[in-house]
N, CA, C and O atoms as a printed pandas DataFrame, in Angstrom:
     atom_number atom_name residue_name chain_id  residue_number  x_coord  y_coord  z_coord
0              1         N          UNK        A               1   53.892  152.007    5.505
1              2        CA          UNK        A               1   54.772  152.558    6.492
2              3         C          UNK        A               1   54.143  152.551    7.868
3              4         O          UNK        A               1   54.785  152.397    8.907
4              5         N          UNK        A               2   52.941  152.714    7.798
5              6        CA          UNK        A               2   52.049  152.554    9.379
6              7         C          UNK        A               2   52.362  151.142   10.082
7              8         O          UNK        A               2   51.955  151.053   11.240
8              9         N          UNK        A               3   52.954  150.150    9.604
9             10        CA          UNK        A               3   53.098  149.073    9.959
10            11         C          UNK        A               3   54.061  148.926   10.408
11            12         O          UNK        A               3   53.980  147.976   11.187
12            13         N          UNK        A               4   55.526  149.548   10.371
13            14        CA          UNK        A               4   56.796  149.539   10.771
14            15         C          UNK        A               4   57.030  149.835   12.495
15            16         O          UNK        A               4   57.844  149.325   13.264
16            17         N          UNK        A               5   55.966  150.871   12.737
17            18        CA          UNK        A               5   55.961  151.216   14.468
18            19         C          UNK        A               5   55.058  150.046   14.791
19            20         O          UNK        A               5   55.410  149.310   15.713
20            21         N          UNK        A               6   53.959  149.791   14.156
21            22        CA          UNK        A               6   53.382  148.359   14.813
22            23         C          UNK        A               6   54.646  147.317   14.879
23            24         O          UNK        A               6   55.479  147.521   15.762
24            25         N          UNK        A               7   54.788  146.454   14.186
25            26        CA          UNK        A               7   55.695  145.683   14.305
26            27         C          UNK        A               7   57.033  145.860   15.002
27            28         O          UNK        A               7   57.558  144.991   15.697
28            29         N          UNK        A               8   57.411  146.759   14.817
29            30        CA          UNK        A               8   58.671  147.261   15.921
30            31         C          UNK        A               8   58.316  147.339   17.425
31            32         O          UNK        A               8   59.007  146.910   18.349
32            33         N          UNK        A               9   57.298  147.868   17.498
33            34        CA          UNK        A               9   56.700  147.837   18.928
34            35         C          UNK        A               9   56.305  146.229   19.314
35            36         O          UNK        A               9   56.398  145.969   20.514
36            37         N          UNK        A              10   55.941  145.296   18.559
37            38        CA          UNK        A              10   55.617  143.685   18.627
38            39         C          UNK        A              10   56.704  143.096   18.968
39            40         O          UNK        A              10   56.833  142.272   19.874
40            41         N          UNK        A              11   57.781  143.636   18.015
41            42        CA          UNK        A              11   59.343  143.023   18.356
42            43         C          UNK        A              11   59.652  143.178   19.789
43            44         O          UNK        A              11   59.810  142.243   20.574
44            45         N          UNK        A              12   59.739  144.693   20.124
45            46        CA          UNK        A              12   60.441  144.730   21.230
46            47         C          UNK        A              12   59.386  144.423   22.743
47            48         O          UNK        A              12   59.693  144.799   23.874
48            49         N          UNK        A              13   58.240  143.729   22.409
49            50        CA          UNK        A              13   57.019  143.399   23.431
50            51         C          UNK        A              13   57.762  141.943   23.794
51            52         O          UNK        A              13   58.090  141.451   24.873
52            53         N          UNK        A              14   57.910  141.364   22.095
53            54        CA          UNK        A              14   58.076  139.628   22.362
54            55         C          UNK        A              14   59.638  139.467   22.926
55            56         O          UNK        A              14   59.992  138.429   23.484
56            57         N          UNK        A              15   60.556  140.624   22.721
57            58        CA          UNK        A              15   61.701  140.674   23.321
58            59         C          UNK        A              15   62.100  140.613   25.069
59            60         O          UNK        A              15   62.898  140.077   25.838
60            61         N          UNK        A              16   60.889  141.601   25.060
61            62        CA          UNK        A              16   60.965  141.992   26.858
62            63         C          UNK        A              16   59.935  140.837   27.440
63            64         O          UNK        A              16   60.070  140.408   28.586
64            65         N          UNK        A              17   59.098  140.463   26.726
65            66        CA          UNK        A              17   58.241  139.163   27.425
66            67         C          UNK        A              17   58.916  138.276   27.640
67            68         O          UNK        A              17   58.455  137.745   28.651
68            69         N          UNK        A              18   59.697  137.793   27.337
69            70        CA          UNK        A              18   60.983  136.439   27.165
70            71         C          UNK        A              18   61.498  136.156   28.466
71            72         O          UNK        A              18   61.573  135.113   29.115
72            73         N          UNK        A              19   61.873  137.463   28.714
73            74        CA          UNK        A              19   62.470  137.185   30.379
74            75         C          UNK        A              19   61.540  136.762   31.039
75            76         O          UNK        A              19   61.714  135.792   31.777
76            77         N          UNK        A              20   60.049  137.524   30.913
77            78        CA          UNK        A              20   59.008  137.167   31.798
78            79         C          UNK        A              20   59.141  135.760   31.938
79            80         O          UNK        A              20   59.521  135.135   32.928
80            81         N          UNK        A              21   58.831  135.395   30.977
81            82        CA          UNK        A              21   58.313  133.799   30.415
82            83         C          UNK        A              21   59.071  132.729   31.302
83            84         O          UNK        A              21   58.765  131.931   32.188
84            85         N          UNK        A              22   60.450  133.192   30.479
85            86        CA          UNK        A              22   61.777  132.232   31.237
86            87         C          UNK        A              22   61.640  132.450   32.902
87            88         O          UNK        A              22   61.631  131.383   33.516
88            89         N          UNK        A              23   61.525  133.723   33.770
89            90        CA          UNK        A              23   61.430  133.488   34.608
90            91         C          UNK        A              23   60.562  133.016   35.549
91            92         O          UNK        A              23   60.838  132.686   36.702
92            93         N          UNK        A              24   59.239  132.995   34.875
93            94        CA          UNK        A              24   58.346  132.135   35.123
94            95         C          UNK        A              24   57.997  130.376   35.105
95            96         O          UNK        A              24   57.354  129.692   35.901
96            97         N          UNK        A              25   58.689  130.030   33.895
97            98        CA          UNK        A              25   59.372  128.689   33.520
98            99         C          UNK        A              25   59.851  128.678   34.661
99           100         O          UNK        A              25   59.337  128.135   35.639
100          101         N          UNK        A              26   61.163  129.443   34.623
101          102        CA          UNK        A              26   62.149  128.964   36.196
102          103         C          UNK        A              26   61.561  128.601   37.601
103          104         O          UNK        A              26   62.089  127.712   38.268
104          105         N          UNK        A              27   60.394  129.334   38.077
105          106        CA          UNK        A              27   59.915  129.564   39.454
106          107         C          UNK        A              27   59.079  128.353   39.125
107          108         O          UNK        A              27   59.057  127.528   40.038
108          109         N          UNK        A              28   58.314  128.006   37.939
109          110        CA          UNK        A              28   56.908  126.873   38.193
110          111         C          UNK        A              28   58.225  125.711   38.148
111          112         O          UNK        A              28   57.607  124.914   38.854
112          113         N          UNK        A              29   59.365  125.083   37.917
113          114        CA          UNK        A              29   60.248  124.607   37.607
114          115         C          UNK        A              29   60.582  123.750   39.037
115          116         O          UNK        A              29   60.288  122.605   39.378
116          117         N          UNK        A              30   61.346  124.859   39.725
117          118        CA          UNK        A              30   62.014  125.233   40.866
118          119         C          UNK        A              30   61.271  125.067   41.986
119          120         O          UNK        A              30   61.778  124.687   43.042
120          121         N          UNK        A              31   59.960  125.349   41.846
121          122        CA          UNK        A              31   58.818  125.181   42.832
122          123         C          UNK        A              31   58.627  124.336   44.014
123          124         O          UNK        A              31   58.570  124.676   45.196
124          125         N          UNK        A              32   58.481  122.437   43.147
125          126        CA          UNK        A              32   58.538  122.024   44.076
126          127         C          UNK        A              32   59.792  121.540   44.734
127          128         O          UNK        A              32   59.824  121.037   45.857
128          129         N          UNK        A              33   60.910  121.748   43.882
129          130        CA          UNK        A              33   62.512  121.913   44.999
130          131         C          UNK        A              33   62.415  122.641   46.449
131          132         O          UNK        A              33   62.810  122.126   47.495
132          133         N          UNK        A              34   61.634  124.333   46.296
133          134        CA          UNK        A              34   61.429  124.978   47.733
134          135         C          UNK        A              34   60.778  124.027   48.371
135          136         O          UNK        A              34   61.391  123.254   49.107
136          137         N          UNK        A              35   59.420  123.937   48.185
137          138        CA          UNK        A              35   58.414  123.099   48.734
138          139         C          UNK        A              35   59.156  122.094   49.603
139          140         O          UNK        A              35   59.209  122.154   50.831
140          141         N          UNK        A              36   59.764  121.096   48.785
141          142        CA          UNK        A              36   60.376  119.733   49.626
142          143         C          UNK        A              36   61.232  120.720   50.387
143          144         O          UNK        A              36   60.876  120.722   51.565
144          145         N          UNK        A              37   62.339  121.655   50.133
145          146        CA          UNK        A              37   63.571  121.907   50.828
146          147         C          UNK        A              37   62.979  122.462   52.150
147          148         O          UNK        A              37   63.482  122.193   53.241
148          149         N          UNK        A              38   61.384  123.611   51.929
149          150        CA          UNK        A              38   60.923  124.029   53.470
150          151         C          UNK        A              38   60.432  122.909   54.238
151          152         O          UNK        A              38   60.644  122.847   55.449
152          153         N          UNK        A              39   59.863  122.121   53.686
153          154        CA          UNK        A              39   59.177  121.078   54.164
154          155         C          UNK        A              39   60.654  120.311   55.531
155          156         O          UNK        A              39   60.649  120.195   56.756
156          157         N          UNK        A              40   61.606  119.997   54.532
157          158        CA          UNK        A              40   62.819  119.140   55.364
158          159         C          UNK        A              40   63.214  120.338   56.450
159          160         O          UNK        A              40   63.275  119.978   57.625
160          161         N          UNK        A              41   63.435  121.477   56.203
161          162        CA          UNK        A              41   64.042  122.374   57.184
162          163         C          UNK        A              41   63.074  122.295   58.444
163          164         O          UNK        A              41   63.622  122.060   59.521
164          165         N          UNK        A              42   61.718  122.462   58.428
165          166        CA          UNK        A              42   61.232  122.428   59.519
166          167         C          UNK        A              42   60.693  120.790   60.171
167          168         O          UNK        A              42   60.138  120.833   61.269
168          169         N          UNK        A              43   60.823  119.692   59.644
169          170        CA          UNK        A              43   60.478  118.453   60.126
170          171         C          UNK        A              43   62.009  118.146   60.572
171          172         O          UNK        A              43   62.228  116.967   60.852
172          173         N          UNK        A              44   63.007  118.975   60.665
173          174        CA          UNK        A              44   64.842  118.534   60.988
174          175         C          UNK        A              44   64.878  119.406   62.462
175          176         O          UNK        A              44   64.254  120.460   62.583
176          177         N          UNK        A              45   65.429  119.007   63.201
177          178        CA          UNK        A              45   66.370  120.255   64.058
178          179         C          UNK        A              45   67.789  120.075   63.384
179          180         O          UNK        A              45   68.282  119.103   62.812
180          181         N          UNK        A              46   68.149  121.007   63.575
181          182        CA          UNK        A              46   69.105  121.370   63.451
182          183         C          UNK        A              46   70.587  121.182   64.382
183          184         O          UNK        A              46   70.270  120.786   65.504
184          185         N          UNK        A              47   71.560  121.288   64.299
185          186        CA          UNK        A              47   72.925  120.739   65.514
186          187         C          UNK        A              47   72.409  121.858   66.728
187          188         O          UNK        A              47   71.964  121.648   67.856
188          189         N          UNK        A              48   72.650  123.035   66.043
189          190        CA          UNK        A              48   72.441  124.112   66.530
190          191         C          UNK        A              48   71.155  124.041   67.813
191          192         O          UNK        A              48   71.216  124.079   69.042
192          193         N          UNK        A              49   69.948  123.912   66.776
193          194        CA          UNK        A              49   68.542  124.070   67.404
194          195         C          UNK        A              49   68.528  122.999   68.608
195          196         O          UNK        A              49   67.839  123.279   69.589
196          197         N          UNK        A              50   69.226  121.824   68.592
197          198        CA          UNK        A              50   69.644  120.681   69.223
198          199         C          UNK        A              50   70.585  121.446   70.776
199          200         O          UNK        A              50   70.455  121.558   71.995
200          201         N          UNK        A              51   71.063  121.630   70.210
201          202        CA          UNK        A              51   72.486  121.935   71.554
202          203         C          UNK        A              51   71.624  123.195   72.252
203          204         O          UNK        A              51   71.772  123.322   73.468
204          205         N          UNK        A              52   70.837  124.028   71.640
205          206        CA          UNK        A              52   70.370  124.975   72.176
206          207         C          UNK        A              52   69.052  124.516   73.622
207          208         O          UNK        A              52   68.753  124.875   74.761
208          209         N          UNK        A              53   68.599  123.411   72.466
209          210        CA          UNK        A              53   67.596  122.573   73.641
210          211         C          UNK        A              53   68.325  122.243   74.897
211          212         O          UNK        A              53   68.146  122.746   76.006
212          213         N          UNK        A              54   69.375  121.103   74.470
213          214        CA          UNK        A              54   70.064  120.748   75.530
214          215         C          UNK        A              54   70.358  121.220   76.491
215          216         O          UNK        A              54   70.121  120.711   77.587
216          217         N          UNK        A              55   71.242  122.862   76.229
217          218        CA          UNK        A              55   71.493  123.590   76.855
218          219         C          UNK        A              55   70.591  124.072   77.538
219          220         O          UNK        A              55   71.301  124.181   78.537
220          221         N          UNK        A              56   69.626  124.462   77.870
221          222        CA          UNK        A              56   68.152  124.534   78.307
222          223         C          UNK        A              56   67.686  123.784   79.431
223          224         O          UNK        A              56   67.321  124.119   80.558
224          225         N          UNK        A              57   67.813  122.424   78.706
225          226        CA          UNK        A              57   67.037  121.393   79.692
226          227         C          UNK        A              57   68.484  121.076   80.997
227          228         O          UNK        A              57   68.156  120.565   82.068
228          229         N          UNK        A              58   69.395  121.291   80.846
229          230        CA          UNK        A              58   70.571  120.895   81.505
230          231         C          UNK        A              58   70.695  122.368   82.884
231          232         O          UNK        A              58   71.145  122.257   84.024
232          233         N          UNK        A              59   70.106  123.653   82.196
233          234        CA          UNK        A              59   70.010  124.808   82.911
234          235         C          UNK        A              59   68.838  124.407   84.030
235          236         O          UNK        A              59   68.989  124.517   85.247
236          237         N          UNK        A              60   67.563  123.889   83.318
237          238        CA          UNK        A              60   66.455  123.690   84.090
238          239         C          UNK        A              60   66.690  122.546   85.341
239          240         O          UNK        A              60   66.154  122.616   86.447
240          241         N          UNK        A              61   67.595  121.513   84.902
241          242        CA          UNK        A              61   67.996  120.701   85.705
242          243         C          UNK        A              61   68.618  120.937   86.896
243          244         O          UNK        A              61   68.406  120.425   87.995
244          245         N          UNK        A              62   69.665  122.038   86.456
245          246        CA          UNK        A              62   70.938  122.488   87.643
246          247         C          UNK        A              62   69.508  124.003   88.349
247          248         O          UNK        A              62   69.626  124.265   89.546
248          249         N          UNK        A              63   68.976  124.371   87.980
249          250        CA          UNK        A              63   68.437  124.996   88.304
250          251         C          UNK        A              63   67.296  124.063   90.181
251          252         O          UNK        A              63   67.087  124.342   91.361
252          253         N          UNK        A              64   67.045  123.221   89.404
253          254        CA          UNK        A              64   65.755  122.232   90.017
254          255         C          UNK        A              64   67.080  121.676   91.292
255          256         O          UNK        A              64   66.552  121.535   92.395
256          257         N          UNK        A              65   68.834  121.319   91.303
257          258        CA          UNK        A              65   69.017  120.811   91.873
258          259         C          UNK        A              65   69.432  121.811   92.828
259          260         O          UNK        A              65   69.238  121.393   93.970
260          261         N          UNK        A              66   69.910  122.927   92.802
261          262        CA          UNK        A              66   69.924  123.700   93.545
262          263         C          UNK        A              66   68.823  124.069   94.573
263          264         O          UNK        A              66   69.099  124.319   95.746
264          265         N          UNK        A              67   67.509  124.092   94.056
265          266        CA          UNK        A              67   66.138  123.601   94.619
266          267         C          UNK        A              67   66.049  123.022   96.119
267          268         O          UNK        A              67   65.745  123.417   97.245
268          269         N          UNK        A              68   66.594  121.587   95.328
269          270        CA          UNK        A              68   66.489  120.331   95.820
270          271         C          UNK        A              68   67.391  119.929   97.249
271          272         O          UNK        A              68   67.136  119.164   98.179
272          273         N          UNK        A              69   68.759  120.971   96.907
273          274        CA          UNK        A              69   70.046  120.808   98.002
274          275         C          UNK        A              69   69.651  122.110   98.987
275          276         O          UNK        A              69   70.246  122.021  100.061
276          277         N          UNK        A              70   69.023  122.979   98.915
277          278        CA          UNK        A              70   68.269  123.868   99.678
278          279         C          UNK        A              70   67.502  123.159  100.920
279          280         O          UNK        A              70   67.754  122.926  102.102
280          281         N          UNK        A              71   66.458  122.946  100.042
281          282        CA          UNK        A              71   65.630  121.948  100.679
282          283         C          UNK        A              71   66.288  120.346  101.948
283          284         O          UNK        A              71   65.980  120.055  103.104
284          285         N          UNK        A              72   67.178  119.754  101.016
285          286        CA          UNK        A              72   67.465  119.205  101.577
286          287         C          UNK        A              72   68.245  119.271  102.783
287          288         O          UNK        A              72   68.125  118.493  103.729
288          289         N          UNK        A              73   69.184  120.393  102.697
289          290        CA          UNK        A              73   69.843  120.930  103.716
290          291         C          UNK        A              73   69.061  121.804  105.127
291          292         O          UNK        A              73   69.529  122.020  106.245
292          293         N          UNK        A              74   67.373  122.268  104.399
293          294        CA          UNK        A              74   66.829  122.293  105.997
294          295         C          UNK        A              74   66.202  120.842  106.649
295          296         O          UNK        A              74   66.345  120.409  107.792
296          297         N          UNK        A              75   65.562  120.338  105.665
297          298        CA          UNK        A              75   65.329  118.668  105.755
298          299         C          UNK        A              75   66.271  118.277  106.791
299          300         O          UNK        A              75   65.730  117.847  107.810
300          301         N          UNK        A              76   67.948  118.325  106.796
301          302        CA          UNK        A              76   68.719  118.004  107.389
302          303         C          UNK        A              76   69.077  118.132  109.056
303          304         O          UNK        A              76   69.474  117.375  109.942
304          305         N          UNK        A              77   68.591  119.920  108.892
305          306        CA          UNK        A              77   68.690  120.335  110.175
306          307         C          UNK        A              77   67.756  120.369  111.002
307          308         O          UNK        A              77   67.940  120.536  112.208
308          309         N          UNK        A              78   66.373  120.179  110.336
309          310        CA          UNK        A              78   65.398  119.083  110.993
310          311         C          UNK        A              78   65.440  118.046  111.602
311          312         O          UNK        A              78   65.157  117.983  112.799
312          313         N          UNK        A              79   65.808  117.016  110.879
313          314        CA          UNK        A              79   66.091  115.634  111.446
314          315         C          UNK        A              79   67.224  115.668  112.154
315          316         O          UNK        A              79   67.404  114.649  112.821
316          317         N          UNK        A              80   68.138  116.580  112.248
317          318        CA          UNK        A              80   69.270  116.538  113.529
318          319         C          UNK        A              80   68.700  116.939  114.902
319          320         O          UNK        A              80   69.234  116.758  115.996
320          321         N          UNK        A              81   67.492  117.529  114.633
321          322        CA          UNK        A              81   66.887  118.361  115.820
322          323         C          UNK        A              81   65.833  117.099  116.311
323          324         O          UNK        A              81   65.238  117.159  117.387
324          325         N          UNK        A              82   65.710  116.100  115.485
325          326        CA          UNK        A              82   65.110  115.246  116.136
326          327         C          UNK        A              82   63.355  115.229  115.556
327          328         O          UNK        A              82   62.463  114.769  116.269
328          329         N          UNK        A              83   63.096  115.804  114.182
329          330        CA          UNK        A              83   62.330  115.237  113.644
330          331         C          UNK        A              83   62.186  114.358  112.526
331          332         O          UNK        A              83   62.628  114.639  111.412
332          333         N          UNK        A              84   61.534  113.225  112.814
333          334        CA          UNK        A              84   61.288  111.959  111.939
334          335         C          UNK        A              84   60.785  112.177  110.650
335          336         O          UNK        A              84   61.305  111.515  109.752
336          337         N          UNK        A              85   59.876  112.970  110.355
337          338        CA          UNK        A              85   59.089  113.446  109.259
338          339         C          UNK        A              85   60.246  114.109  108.588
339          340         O          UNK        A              85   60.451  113.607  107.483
340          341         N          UNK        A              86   61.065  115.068  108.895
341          342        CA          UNK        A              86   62.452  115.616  108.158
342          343         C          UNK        A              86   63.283  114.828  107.501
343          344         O          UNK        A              86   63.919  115.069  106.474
344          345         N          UNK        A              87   63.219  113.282  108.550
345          346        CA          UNK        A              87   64.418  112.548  107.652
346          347         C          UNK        A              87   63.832  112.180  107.207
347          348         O          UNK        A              87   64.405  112.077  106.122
348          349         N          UNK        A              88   62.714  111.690  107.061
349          350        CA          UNK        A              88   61.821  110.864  105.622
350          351         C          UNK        A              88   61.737  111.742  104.877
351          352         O          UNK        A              88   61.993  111.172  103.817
352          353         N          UNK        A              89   61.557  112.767  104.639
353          354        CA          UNK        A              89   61.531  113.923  103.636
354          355         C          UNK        A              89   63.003  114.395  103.093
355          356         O          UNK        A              89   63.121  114.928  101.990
356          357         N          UNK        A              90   63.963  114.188  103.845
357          358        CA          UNK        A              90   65.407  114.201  103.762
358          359         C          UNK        A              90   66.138  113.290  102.605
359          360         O          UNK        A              90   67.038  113.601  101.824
360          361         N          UNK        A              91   65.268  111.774  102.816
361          362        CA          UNK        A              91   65.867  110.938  102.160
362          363         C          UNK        A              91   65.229  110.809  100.837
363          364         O          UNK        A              91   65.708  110.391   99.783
364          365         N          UNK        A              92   63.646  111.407  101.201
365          366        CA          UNK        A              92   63.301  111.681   99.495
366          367         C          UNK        A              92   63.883  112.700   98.614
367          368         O          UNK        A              92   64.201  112.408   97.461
368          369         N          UNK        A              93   64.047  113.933   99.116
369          370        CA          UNK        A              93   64.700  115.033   98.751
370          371         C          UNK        A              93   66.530  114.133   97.625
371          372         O          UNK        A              93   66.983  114.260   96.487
372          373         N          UNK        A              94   66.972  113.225   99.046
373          374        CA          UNK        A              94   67.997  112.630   98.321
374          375         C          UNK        A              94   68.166  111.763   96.947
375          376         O          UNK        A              94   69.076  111.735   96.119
376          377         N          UNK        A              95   66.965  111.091   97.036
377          378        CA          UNK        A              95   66.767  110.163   96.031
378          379         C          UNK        A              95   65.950  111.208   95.056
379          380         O          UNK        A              95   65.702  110.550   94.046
380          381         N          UNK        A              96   65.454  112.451   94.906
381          382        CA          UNK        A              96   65.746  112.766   93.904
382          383         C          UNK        A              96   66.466  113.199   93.321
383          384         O          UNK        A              96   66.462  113.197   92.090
384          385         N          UNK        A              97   67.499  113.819   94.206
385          386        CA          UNK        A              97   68.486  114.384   93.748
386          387         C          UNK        A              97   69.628  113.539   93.052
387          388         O          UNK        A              97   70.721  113.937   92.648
388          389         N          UNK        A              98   69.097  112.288   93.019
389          390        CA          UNK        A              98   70.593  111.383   92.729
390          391         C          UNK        A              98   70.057  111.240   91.153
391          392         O          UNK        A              98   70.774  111.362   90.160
392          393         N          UNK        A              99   68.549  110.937   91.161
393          394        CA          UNK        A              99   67.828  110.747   89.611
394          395         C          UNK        A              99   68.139  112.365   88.937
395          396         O          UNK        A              99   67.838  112.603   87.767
396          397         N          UNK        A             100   68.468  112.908   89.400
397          398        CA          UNK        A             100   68.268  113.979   88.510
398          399         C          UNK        A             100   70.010  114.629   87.859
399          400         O          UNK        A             100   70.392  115.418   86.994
400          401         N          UNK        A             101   70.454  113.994   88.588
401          402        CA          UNK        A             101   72.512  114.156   88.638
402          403         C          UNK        A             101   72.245  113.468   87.706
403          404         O          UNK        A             101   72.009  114.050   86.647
404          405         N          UNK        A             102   72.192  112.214   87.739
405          406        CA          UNK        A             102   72.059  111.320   85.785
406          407         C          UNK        A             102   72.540  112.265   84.736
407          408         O          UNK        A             102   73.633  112.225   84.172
408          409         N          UNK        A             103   71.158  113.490   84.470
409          410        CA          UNK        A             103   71.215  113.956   83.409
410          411         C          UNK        A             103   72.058  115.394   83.853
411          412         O          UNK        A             103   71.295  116.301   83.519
412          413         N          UNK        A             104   73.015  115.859   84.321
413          414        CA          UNK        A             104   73.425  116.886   84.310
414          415         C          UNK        A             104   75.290  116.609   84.552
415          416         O          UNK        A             104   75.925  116.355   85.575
416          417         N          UNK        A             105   75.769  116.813   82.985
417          418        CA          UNK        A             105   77.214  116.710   82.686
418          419         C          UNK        A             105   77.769  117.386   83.650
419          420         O          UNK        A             105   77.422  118.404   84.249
420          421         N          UNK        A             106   79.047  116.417   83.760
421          422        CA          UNK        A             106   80.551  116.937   84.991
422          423         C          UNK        A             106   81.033  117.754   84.427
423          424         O          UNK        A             106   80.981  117.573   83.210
424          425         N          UNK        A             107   81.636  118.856   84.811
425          426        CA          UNK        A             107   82.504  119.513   83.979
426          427         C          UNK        A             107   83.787  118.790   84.368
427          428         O          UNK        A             107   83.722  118.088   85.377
428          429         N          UNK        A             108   84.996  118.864   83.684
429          430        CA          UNK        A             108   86.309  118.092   83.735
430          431         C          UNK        A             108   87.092  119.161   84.502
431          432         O          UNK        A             108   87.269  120.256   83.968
432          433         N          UNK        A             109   87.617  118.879   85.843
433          434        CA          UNK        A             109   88.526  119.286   86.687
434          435         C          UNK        A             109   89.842  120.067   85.574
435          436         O          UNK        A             109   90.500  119.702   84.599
436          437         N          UNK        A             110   89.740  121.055   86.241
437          438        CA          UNK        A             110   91.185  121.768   85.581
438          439         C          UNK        A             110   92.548  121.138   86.174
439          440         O          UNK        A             110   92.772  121.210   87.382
440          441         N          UNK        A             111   93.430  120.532   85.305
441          442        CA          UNK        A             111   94.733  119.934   85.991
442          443         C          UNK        A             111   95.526  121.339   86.638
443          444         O          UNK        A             111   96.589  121.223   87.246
């Protein structure tokens, strides 16, 4: 009869270990699925992570041309006043400003 709580207690050890087991099976299984799946998430941008850049570099741009039309507009009233060094600085001011319009989208006129 001393053997009945042993063994009953064995039963319900190898019962509750099972899940362990299986869920351990599952994770060493499954493993390298995460592995590759973190691996792709961070070597990807994303649409999101993408448009967010964009949006960014397009801010920094309109930011720089505002800069640029500042500048150029005392540049301007320089060289009306009759200095030479203004309009050479005037016309660089211009030519960057034309390279840098390239990258910064029109918005579409409201009809």
């Amino acid at each position: 009869m001393s053997r009945f709580p042993l063994l009953l207690a064995l039963g319900l050890a190898a019962l509750g270990l099972q899940g362990c087991v299986a869920r351990t099976v599952a994770s060493v299984v499954t493993a390298p699925v995460r592995v590759v799946s973190k691996g792709v998430d961070l070597a990807t941008t994303s649409q999101s992570e993408a448009d967010e850049a964009r949006g960014r570099e397009i801010r920094r741009r309109e930011a720089r041309m505002g800069e640029l039309e500042r500048e150029y507009g005392k540049a301007m009233d320089r060289c009306d006043d009759g200095d030479d060094d203004a309009c050479e600085s005037a016309k660089a001011i211009r030519a960057e400003m034309k390279v840098l319009a390239r990258g910064i989208p029109v918005d579409p006129e409201d009809d």
